[in-house]
PLY file of the C-alpha trace (Angstrom):
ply
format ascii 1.0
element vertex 101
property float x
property float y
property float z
element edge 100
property int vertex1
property int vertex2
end_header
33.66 12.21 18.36
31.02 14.52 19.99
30.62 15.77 16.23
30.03 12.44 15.05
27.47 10.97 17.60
25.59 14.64 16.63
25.35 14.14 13.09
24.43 10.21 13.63
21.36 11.58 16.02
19.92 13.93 13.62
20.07 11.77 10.33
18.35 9.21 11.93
15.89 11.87 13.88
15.06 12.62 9.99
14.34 9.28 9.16
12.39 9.12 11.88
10.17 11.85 10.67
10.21 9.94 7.61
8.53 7.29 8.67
5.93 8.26 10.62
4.83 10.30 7.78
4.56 7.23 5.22
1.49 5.20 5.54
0.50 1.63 4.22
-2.27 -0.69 3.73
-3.84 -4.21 2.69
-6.74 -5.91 1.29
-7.81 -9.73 0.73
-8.77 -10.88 -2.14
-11.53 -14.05 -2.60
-10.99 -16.20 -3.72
-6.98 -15.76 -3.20
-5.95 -17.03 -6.74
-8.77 -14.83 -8.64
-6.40 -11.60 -8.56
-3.15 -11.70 -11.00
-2.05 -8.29 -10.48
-2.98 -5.82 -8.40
-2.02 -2.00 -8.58
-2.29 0.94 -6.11
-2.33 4.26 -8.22
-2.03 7.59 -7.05
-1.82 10.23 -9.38
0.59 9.36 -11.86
2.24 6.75 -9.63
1.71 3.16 -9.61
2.96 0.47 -7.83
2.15 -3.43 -8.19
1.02 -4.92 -4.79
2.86 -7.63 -3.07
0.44 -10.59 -2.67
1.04 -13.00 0.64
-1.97 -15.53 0.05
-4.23 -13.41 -1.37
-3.95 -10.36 0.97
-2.22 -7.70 -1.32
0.30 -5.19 0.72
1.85 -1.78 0.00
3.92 -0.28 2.40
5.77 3.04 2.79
3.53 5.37 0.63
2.44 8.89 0.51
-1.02 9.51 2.21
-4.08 10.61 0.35
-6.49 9.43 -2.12
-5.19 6.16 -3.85
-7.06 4.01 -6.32
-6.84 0.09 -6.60
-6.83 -1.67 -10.01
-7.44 -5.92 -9.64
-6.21 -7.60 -12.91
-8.39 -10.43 -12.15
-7.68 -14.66 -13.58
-10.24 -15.89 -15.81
-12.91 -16.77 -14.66
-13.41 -13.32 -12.45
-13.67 -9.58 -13.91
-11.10 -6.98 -13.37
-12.28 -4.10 -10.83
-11.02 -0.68 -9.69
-11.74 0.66 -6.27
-11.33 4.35 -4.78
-9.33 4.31 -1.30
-9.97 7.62 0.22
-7.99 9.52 2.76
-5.36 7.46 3.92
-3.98 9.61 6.59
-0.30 9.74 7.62
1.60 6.79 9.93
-1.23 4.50 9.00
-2.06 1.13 8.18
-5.11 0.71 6.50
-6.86 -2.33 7.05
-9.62 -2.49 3.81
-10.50 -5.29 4.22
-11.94 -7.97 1.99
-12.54 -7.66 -1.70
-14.91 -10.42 -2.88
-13.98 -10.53 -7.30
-16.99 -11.36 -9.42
-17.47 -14.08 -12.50
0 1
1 2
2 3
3 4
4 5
5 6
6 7
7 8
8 9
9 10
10 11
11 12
12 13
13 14
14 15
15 16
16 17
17 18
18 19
19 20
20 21
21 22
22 23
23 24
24 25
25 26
26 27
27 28
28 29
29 30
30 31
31 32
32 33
33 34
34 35
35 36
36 37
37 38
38 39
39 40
40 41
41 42
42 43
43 44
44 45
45 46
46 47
47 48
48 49
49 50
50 51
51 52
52 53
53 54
54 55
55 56
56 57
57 58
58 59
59 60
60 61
61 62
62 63
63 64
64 65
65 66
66 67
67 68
68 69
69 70
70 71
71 72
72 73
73 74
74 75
75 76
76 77
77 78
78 79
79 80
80 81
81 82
82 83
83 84
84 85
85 86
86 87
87 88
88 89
89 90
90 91
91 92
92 93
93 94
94 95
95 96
96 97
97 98
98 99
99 100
């Protein structure tokens, strides 16, 4: 039993660790229907954002430089965005992201 409650404590100790070294973060779009997709890319990763009225969210991703891609609704433009440094265990608030006609 001693065994068991050991082995339970240090898989979840390395979870732990896990965590705290993925990061996360989130941006608002405006007008809130003017994105249709939006990607975070890092490297040769890519991920599709998960919009919750118009702020876009990524969670539990590798620190470092990232780049946003907005595939923006007619009327507005696409855009692309650098996100530099996220550091590890952090969310990143960036803010607002205001799409153009």
């Amino acid at each position: 039993m001693l065994q068991l409650c050991l082995v339970i404590i240090g898989v979840s100790s390395i979870h732990a660790v896990r965590l705290l070294q993925t990061s996360s973060f989130h941006v608002r779009m405006y007008p809130a229907n003017g994105a249709g997709r939006v990607w975070a890319i890092q490297g040769k990763d890519s991920a599709q954002m998960m919009n919750v009225n118009g702020e876009y969210i990524l969670r539990s991703i590798n620190p470092g430089h990232w780049r946003l891609s907005v595939e923006a609704n007619a009327p507005y433009r696409d855009a692309r965005f650098d996100i530099d440094d996220i550091k590890p265990g952090t969310d990143m608030d960036l803010g607002a992201i205001r799409l153009r006609k």
